[in-house]
Biopython code that builds the backbone (N, CA, C, O; Angstrom):
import numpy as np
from Bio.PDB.StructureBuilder import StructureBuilder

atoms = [
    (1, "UNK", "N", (27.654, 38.978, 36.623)),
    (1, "UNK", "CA", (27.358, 37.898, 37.550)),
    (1, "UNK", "C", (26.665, 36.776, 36.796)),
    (1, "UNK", "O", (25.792, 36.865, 35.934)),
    (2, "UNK", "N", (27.240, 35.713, 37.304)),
    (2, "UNK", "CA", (26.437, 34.606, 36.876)),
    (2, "UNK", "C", (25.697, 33.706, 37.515)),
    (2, "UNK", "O", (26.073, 33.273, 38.604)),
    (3, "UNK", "N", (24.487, 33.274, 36.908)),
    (3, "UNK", "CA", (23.679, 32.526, 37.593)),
    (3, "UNK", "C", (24.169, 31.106, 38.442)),
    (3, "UNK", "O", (25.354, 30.992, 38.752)),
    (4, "UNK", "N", (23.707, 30.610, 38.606)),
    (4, "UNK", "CA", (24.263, 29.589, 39.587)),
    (4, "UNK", "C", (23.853, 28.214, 38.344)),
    (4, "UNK", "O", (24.763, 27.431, 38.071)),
    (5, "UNK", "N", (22.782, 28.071, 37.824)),
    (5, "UNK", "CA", (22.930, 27.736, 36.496)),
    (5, "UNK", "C", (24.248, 27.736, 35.592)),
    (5, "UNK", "O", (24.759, 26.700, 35.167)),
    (6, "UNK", "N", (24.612, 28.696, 35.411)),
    (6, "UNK", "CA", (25.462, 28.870, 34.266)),
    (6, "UNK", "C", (27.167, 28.342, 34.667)),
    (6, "UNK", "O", (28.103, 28.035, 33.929)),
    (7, "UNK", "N", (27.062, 28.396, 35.911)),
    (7, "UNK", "CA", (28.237, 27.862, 36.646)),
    (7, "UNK", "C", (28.470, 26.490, 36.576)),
    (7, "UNK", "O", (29.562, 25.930, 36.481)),
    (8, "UNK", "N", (26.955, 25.808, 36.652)),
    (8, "UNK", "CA", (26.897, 24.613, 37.189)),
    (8, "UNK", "C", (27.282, 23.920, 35.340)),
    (8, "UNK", "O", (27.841, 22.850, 35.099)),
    (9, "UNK", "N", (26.866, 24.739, 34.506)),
    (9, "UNK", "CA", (26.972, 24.192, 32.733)),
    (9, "UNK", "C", (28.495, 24.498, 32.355)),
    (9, "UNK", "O", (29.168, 23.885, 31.527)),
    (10, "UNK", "N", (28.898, 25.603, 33.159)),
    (10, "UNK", "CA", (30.389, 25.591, 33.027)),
    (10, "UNK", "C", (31.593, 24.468, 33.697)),
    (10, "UNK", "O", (32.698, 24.028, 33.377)),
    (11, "UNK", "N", (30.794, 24.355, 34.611)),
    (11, "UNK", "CA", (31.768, 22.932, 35.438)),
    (11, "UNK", "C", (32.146, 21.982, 34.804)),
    (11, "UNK", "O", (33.213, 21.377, 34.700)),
    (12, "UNK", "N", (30.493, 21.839, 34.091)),
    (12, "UNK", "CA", (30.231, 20.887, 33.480)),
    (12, "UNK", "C", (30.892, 20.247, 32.350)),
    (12, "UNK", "O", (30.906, 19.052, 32.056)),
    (13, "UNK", "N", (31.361, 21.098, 31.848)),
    (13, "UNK", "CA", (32.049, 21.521, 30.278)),
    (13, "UNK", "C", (33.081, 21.263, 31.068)),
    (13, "UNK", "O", (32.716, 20.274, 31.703)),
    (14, "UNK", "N", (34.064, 21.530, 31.389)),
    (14, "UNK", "CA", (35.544, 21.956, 31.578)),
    (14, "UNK", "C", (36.078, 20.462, 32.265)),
    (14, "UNK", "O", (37.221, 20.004, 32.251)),
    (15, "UNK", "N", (34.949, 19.929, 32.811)),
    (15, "UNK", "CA", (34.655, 18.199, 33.585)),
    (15, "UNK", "C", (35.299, 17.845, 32.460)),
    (15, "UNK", "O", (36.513, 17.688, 32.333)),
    (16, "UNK", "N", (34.148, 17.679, 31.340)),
    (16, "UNK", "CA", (34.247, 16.738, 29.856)),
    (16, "UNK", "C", (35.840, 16.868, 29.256)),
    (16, "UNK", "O", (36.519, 15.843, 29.187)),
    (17, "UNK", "N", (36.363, 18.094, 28.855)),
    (17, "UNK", "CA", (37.748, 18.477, 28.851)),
    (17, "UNK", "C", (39.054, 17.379, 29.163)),
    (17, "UNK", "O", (39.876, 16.960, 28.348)),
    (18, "UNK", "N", (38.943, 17.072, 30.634)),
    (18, "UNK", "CA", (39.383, 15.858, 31.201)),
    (18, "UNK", "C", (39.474, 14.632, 30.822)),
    (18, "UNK", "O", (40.411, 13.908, 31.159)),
    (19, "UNK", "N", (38.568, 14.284, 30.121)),
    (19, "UNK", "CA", (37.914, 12.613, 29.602)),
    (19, "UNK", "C", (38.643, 12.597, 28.419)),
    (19, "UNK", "O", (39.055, 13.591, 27.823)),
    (20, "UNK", "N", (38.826, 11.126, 28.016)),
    (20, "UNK", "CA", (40.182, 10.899, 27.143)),
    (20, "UNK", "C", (39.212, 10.612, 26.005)),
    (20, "UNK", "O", (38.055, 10.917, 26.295)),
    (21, "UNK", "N", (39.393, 10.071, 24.700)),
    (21, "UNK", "CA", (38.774, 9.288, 23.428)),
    (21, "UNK", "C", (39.005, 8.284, 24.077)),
    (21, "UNK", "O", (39.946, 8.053, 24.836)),
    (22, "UNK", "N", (37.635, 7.290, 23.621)),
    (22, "UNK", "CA", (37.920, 5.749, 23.724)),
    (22, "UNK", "C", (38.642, 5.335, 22.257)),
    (22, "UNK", "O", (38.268, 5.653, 21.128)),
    (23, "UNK", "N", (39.721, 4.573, 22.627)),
    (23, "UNK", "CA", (40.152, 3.761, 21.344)),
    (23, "UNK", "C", (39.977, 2.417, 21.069)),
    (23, "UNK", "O", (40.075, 1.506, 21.892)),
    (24, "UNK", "N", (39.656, 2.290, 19.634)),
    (24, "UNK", "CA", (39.485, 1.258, 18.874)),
    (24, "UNK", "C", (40.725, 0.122, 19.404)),
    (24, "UNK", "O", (41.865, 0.394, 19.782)),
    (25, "UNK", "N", (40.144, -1.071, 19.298)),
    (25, "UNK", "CA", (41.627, -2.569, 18.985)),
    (25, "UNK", "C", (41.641, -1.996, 17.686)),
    (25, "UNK", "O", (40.828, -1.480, 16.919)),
    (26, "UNK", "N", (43.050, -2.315, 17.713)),
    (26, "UNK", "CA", (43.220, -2.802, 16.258)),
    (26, "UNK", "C", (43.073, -3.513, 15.480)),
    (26, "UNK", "O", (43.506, -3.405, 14.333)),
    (27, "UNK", "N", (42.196, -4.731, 16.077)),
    (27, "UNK", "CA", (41.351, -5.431, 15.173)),
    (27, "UNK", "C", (39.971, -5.772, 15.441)),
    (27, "UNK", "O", (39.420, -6.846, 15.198)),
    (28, "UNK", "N", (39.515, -4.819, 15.927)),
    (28, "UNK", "CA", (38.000, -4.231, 16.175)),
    (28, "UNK", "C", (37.633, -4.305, 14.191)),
    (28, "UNK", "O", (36.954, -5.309, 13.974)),
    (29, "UNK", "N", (37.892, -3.610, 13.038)),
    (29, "UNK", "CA", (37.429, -3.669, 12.041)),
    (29, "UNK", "C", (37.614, -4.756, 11.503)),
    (29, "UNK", "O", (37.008, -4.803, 10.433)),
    (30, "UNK", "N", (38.242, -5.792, 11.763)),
    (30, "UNK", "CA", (38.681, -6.986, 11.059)),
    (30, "UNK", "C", (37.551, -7.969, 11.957)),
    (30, "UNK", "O", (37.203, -9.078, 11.550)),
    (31, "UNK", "N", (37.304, -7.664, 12.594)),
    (31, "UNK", "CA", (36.685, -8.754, 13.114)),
    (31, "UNK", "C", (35.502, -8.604, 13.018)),
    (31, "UNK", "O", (34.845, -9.616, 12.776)),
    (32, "UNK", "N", (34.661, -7.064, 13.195)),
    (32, "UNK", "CA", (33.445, -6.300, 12.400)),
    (32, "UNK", "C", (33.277, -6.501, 10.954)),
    (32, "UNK", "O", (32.108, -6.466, 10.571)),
    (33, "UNK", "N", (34.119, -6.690, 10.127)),
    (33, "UNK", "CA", (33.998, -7.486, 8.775)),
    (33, "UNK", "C", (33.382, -8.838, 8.553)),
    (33, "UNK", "O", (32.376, -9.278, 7.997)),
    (34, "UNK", "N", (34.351, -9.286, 9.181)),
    (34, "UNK", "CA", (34.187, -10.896, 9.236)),
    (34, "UNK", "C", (32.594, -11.271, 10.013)),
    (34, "UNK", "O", (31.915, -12.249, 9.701)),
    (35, "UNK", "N", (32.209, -10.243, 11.081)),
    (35, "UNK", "CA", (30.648, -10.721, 11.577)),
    (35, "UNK", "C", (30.316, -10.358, 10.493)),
    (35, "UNK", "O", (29.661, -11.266, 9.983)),
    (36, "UNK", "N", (30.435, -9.189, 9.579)),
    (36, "UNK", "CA", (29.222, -8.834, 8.366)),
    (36, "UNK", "C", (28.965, -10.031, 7.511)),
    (36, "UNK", "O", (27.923, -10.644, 7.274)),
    (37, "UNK", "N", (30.154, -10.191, 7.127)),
    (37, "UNK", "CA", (30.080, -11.209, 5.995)),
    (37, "UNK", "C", (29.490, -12.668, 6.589)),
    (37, "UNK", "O", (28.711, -13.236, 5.823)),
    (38, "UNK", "N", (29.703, -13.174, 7.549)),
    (38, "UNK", "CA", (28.856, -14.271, 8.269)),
    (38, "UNK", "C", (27.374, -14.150, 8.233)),
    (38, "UNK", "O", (26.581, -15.092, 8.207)),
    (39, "UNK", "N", (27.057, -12.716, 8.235)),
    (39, "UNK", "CA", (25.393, -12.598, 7.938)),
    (39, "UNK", "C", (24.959, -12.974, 6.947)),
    (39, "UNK", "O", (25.557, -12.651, 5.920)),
    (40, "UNK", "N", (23.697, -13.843, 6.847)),
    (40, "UNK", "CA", (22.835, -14.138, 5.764)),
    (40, "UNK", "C", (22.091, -13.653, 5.605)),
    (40, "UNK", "O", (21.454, -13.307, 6.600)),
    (41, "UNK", "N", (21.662, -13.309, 4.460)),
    (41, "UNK", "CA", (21.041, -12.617, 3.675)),
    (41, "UNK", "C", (19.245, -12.767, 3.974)),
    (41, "UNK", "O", (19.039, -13.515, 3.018)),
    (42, "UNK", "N", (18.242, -12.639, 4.429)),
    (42, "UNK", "CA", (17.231, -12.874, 4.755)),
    (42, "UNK", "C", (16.703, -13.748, 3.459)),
    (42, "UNK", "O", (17.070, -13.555, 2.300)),
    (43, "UNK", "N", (15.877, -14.629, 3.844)),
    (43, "UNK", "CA", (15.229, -15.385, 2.720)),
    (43, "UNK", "C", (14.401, -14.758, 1.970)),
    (43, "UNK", "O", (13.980, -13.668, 2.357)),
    (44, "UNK", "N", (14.022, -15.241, 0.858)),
    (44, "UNK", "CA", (13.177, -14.641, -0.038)),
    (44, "UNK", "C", (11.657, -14.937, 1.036)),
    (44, "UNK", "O", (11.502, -15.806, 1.894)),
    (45, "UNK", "N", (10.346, -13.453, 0.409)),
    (45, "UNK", "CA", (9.382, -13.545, 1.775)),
    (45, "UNK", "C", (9.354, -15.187, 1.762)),
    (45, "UNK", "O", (10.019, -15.856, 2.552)),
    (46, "UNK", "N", (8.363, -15.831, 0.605)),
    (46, "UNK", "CA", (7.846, -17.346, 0.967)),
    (46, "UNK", "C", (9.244, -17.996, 0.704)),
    (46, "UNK", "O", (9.918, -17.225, 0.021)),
    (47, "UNK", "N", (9.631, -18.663, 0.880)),
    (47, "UNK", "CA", (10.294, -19.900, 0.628)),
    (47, "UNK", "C", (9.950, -21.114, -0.150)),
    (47, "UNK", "O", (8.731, -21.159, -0.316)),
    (48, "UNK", "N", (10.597, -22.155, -0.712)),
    (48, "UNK", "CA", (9.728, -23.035, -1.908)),
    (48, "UNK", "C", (8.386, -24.035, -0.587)),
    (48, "UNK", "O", (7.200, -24.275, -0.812)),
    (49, "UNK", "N", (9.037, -24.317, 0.431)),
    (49, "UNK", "CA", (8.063, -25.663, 1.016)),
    (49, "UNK", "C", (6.966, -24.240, 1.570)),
    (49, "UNK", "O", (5.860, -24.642, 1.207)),
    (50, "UNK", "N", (6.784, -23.106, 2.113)),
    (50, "UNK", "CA", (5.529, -22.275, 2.444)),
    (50, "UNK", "C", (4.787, -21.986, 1.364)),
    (50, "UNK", "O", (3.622, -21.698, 1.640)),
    (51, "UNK", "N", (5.231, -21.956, -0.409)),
    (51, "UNK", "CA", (4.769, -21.607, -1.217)),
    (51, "UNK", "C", (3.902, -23.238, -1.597)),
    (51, "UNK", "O", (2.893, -23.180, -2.299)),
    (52, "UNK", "N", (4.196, -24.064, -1.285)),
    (52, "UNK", "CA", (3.992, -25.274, -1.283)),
    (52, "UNK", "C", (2.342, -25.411, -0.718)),
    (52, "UNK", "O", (1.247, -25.550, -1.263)),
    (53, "UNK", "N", (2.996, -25.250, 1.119)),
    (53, "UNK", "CA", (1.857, -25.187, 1.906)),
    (53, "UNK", "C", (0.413, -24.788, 1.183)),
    (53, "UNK", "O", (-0.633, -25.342, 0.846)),
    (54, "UNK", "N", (1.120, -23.271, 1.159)),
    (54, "UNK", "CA", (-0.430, -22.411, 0.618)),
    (54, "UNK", "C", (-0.980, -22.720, -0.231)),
    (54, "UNK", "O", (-2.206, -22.664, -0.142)),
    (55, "UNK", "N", (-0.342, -23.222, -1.536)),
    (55, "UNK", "CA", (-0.787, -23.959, -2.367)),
    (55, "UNK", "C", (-2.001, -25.069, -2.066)),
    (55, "UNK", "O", (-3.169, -25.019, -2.453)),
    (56, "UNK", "N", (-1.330, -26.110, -1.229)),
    (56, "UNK", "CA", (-1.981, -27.186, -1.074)),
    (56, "UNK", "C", (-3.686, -27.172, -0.207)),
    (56, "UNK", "O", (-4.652, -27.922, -0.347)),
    (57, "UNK", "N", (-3.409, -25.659, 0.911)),
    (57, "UNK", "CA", (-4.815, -25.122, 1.227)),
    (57, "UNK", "C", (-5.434, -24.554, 0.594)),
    (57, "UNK", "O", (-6.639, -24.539, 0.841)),
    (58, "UNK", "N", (-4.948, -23.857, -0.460)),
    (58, "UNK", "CA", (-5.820, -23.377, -1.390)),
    (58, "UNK", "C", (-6.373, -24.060, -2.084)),
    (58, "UNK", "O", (-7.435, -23.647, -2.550)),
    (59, "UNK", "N", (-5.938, -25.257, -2.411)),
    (59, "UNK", "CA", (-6.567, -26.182, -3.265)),
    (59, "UNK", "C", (-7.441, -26.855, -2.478)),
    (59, "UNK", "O", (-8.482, -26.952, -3.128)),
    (60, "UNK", "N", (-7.587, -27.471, -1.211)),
    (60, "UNK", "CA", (-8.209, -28.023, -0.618)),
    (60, "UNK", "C", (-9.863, -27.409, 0.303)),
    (60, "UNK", "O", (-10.784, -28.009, 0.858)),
    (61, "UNK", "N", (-9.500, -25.727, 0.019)),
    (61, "UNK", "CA", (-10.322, -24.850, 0.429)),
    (61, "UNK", "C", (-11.001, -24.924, -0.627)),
    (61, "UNK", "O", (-11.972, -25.641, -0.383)),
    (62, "UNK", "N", (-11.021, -24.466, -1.981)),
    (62, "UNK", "CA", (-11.685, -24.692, -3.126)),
    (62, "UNK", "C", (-12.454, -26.177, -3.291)),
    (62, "UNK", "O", (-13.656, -26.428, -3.376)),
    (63, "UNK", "N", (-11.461, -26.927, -3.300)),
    (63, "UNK", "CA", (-12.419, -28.357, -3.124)),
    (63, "UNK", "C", (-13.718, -28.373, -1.995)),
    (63, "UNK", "O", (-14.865, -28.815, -2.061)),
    (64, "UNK", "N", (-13.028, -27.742, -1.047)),
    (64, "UNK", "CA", (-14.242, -27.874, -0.074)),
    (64, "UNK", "C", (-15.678, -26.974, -0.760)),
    (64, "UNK", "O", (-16.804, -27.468, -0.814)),
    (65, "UNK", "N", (-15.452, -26.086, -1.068)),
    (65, "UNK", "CA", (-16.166, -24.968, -1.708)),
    (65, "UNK", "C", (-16.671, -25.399, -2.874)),
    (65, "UNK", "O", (-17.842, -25.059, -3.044)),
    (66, "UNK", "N", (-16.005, -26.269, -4.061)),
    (66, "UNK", "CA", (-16.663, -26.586, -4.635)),
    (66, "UNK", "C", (-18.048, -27.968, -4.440)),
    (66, "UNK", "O", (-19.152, -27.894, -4.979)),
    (67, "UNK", "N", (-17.665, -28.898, -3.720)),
    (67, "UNK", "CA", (-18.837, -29.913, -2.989)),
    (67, "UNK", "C", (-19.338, -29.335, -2.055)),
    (67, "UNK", "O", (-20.015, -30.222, -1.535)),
    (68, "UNK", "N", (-19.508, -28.215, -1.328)),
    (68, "UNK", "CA", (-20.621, -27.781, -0.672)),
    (68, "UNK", "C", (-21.536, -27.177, -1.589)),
    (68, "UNK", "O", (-22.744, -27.407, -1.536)),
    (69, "UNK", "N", (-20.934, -26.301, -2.551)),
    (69, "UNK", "CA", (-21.753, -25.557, -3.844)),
    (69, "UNK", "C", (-22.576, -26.882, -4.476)),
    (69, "UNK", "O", (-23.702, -26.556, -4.852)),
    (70, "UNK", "N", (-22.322, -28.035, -4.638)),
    (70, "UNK", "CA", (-22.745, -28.877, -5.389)),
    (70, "UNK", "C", (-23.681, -29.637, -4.126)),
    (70, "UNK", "O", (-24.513, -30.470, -4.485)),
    (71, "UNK", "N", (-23.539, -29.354, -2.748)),
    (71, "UNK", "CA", (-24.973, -30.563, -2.090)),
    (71, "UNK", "C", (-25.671, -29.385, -1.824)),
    (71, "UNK", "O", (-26.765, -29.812, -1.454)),
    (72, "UNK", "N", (-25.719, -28.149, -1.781)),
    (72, "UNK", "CA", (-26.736, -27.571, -1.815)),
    (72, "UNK", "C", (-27.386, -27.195, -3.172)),
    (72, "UNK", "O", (-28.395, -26.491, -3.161)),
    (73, "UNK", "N", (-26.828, -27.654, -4.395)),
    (73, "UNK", "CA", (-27.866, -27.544, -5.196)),
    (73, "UNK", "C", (-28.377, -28.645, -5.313)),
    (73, "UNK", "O", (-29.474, -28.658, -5.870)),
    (74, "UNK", "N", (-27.786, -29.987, -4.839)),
    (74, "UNK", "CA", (-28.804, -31.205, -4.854)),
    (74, "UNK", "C", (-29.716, -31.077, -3.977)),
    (74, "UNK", "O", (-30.819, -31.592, -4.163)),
    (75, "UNK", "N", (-29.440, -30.395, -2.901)),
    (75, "UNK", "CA", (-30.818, -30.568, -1.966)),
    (75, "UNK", "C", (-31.766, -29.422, -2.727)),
    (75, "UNK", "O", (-32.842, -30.008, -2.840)),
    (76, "UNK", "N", (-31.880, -28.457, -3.147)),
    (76, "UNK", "CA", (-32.453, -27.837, -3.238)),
    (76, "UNK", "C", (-33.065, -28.376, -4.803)),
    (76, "UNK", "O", (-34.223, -28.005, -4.996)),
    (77, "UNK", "N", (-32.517, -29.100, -5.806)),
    (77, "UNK", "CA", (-33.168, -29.611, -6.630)),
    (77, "UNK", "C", (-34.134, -30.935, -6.151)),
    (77, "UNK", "O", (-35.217, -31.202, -6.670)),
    (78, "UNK", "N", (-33.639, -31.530, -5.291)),
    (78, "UNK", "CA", (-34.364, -32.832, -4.353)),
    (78, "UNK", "C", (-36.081, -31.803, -4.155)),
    (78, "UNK", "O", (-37.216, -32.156, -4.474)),
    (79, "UNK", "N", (-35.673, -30.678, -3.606)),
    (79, "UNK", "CA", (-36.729, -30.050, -2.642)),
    (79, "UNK", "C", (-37.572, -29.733, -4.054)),
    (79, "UNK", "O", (-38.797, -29.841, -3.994)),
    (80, "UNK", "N", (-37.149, -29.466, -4.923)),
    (80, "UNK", "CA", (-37.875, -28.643, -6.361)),
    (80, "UNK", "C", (-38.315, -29.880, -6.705)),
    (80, "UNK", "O", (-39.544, -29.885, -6.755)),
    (81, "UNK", "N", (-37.560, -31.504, -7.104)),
    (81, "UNK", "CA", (-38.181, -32.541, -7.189)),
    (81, "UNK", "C", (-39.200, -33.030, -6.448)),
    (81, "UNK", "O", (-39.950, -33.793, -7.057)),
    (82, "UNK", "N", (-39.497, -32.772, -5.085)),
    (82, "UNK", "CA", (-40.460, -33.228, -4.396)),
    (82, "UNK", "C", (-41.472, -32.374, -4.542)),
    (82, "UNK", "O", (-42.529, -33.004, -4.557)),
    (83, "UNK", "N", (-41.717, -30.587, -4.719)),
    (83, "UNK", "CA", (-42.340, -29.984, -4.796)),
    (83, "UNK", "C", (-43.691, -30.491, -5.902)),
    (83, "UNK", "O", (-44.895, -30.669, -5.717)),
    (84, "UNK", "N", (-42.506, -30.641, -7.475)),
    (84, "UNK", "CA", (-43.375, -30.874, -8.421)),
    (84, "UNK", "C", (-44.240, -32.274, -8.310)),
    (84, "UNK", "O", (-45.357, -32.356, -8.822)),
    (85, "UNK", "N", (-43.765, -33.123, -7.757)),
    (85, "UNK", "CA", (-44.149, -34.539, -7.212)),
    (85, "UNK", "C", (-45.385, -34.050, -6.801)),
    (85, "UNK", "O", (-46.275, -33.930, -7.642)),
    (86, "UNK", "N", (-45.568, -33.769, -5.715)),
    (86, "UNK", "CA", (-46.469, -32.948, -4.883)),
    (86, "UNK", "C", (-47.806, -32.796, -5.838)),
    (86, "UNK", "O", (-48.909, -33.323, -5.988)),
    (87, "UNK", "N", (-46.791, -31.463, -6.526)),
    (87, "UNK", "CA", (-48.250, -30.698, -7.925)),
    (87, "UNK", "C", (-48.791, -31.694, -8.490)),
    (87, "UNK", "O", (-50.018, -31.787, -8.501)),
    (88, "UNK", "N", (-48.161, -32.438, -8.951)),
    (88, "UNK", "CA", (-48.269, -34.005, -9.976)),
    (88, "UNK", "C", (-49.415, -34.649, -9.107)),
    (88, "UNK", "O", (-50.545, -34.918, -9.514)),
    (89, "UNK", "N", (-48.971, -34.829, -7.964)),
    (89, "UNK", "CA", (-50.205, -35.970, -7.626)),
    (89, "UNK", "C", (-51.209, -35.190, -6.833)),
    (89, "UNK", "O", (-51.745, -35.648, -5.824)),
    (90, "UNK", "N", (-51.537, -33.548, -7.502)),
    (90, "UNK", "CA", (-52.788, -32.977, -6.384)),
    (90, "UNK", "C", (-53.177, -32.972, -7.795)),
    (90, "UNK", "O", (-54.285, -33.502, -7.882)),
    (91, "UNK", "N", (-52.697, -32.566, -9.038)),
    (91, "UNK", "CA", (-53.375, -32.534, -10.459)),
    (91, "UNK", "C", (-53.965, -33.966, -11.197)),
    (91, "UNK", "O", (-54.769, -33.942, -12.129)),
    (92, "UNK", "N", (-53.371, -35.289, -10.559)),
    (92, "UNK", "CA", (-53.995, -36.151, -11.037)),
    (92, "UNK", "C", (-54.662, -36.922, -10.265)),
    (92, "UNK", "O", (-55.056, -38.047, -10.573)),
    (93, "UNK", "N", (-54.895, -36.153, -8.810)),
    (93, "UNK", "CA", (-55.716, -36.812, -7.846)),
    (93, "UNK", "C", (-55.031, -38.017, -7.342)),
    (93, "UNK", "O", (-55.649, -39.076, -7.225)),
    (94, "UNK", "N", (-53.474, -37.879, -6.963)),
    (94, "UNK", "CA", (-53.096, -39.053, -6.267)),
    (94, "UNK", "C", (-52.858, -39.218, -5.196)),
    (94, "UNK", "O", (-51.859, -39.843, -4.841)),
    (95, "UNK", "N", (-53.645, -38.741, -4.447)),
    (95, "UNK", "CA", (-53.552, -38.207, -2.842)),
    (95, "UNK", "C", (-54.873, -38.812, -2.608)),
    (95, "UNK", "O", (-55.165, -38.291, -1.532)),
    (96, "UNK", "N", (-55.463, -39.268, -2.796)),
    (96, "UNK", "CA", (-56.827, -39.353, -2.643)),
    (96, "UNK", "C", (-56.643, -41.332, -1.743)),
    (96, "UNK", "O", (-55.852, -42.274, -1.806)),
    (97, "UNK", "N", (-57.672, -41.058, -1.167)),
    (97, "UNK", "CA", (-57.667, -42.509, -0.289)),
    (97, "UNK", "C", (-57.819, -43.773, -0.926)),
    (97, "UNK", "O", (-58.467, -43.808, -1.972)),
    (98, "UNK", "N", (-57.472, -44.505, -0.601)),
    (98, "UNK", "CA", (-57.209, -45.637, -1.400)),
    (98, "UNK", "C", (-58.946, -46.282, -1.038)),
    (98, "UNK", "O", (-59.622, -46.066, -0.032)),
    (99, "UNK", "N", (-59.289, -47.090, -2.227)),
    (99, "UNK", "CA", (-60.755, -47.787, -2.166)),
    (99, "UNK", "C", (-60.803, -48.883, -0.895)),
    (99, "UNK", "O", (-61.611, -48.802, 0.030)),
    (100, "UNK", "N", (-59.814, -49.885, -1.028)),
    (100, "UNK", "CA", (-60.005, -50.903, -0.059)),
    (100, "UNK", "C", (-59.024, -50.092, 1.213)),
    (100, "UNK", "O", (-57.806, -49.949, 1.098)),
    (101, "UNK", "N", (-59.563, -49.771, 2.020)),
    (101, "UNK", "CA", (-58.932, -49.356, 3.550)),
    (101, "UNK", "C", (-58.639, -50.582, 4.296)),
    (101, "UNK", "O", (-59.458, -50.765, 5.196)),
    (102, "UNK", "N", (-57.829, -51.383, 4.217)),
    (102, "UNK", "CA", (-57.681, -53.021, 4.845)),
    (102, "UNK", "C", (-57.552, -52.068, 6.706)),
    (102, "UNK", "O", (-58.187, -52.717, 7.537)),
    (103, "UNK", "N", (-57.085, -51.174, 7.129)),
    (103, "UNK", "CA", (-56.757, -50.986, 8.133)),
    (103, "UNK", "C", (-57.934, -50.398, 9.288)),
    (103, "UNK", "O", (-57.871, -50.111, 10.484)),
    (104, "UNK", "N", (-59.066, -50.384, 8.216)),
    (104, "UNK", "CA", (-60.600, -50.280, 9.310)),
    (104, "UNK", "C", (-61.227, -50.992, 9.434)),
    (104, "UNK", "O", (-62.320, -50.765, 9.953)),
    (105, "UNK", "N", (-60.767, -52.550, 8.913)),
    (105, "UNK", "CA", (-61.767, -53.388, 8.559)),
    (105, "UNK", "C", (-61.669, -53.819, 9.481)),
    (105, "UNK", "O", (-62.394, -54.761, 9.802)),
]
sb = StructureBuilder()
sb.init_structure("model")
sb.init_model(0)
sb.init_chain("A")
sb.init_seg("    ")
for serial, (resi, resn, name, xyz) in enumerate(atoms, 1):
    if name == "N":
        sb.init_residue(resn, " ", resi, " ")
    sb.init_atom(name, np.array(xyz, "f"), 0.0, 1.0, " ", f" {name:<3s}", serial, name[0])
structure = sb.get_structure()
């Protein structure tokens, strides 16, 4: 005896039996050629004008990078210049009030 399963996989089968091959045109491969060969070939990854691009930000990123590197060491030499200024005139007493005060008189 068979399951009611096994009946239903046998139907099933003997269904398929029935069903024909699909066939090809005969110029199904000729014309599957001809799309291949119409395909292009993917570009190389960059291309010359993206290799270009990057170029030109890279250079312009560096520039930026290099004049920021350069105003922060001017300010910070400005700040070292004013510092010693500073020392300079507490060591030779140039901070000190001026003799004629015209502005209390």
């Amino acid at each position: 005896m068979k399951t009611n399963i096994e009946q239903q996989i046998e139907s099933t089968l003997n269904s398929l039996e029935a069903i024909q091959r699909a066939e090809i045109s005969p110029f199904f491969k000729t014309r599957m050629k001809g799309m291949l060969t119409q395909i292009q070939p993917e570009p190389v990854f960059f291309s010359f004008k993206y290799t270009i691009a990057i170029a030109a930000i890279a250079l312009i990123l560096t520039a930026n990078t290099f004049l920021l590197y350069q105003q922060f060491n001017q300010n910070t030499s400005a700040e070292k210049q004013v510092q010693s200024n500073s020392e300079l005139s507490e060591i030779y007493h140039l901070n000190s009030t001026p003799v004629l005060d015209y502005d209390n008189q």
